[in-house]
C-alpha positions in Angstrom: 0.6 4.1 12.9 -0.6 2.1 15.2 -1.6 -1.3 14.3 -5.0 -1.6 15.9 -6.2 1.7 13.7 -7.9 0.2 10.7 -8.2 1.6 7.4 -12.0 2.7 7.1 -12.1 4.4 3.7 -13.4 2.5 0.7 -15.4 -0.2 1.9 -18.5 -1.9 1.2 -20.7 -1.8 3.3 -19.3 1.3 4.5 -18.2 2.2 7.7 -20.0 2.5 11.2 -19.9 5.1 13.8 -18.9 2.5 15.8 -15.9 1.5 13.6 -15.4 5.2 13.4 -15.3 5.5 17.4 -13.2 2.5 18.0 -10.5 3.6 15.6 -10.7 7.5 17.7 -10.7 5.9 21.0 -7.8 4.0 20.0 -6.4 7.1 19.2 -6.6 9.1 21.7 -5.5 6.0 23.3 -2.1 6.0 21.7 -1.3 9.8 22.1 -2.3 10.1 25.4 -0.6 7.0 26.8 -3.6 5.8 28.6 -5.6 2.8 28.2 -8.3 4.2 31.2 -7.9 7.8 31.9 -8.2 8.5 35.8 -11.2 10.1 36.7 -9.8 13.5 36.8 -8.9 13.1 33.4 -11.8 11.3 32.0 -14.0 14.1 30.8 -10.7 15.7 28.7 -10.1 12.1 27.2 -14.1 11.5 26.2 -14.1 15.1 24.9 -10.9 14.1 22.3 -12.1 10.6 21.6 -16.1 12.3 20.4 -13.7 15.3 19.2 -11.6 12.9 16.6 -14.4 11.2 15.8 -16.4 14.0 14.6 -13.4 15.0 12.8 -12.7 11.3 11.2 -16.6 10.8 10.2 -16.1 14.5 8.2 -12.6 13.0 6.3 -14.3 10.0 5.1 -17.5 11.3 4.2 -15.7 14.3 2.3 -13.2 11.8 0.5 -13.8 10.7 -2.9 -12.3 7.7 -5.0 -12.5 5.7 -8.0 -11.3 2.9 -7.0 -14.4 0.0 -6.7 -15.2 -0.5 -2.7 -12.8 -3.0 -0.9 -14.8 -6.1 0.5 -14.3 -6.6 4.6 -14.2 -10.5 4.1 -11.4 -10.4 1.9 -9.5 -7.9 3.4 -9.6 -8.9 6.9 -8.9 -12.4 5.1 -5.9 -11.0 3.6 -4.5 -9.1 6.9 -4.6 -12.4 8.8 -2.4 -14.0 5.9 -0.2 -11.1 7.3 0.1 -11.9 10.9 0.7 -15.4 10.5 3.3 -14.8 8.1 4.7 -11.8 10.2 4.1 -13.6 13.7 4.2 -17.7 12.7 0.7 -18.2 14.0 
């Protein structure tokens, strides 16, 4: 998966569409191999990016847990624990 796609189920408060966008965009990103689609291709990349994020806002709002809500602060503490153990920052 790739690593700029963050988990988005679960959290308090909960997510954005703009989270929700950023995570398709970097989506579509990944599978299409473009970071800035050429203009023939723009409207067929804009189309998949609103595409999987209709389809990613219906997942999480369809998803149910009972697990309490993870807090952002302490998770995003915890993943930069990560990269400075994984990278030695």
């Amino acid at each position: 998966m790739c690593r700029n796609i963050k988990t988005l189920f679960n959290f308090e408060p909960p997510v954005t569409e703009d989270e929700i966008r950023a995570a398709s965009l970097q989506f579509v990103r990944k599978i299409s191999g473009f970071t800035k689609p050429s203009k023939s291709n723009e409207d067929a990349f804009e189309t998949a990016v609103e595409q999987v994020a209709a389809a990613a806002a219906r997942l999480l709002s369809s998803l149910e847990t009972t697990a309490s809500p993870k807090n952002r602060e302490e998770e995003a503490v915890k993943a930069r624990a990560r990269a400075a153990e994984r990278f030695g920052t």
